[in-house]
C-alpha positions in Angstrom: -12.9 0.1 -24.9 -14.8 -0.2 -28.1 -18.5 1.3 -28.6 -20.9 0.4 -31.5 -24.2 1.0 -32.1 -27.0 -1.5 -32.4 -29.8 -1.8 -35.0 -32.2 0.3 -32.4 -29.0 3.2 -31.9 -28.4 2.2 -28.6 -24.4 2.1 -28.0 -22.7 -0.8 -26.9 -19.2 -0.8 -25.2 -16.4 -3.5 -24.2 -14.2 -3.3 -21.6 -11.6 -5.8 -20.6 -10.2 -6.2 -17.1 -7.1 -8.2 -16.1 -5.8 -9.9 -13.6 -2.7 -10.4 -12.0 -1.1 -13.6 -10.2 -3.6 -13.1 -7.9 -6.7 -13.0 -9.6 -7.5 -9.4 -9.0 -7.8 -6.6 -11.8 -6.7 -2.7 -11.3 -10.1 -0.4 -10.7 -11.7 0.4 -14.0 -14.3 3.7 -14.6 -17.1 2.0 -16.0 -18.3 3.8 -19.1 -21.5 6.4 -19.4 -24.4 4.1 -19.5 -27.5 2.9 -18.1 -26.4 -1.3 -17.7 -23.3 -2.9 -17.5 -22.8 -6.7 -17.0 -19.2 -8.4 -16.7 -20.1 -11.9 -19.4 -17.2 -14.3 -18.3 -13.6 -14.4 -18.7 -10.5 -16.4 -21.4 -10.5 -18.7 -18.1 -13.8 -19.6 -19.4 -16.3 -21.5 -16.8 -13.9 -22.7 -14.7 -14.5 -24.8 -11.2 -14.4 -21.3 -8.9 -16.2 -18.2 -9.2 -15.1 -14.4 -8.8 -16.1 -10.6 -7.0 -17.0 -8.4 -8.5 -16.5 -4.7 -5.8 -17.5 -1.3 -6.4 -16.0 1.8 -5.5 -17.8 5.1 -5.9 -15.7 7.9 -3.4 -14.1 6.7 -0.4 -16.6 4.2 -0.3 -16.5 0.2 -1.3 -18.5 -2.9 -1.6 -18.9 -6.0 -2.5 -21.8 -6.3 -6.3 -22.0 -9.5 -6.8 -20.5 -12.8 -6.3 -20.1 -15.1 -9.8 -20.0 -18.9 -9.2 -18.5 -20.9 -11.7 -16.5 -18.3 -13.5 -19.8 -17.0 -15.8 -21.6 -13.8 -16.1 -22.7 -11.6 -13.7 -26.1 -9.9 -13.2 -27.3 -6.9 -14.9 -26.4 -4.0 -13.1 -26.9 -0.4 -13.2 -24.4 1.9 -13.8 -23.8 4.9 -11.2 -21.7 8.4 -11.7 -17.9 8.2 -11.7 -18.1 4.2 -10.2 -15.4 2.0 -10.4 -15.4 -2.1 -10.4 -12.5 -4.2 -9.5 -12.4 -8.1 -9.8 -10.9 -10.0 -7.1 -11.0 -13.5 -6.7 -11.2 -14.1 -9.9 -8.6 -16.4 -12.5 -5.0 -15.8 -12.4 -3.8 -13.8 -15.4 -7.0 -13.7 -17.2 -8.8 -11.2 -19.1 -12.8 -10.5 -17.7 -14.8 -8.7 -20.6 -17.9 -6.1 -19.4 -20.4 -4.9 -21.7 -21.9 -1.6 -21.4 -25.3 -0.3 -22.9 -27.3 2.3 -22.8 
């Protein structure tokens, strides 16, 4: 993960997830922030789309569904959540952005 700070001192992180054979990544802690968004993958916008689940606990669920391979929506972030992909590419890396 790398953090940076923007012009208004708000840090920035980048995560990469990636996937197996499959198209499923291991569980990944998402970082301390207020908003994290997962903005495509080295697949680029290809003809499917990908899950993205959360796990926070015991519990999971499905966030979002991405057609087309692209970004997801804005989320939140919560305490001590994780986020898998699954679905997704074979063998590709999925990048996340963090803020806040």
């Amino acid at each position: 993960m790398a953090t940076v700070l923007t012009a208004s001192d708000i840090p920035v992180s980048l995560l990469q997830l990636s996937t197996d054979g499959g198209g499923t990544s291991n569980w990944t802690q998402l970082p301390d922030c207020r908003w994290w968004v997962v903005m495509g993958s080295t697949q680029g916008m290809g003809v499917g789309g990908y899950e993205i689940w959360g796990r926070w606990g015991t519990a999971e669920w499905q966030i979002d569904i991405v057609a087309n391979g692209g970004h997801s929506t804005p989320l939140p972030s919560f305490p001590d959540g994780f986020i898998q992909i699954r679905n997704g590419a074979s063998l590709a890396t999925y990048f996340l952005s963090a803020a806040g």
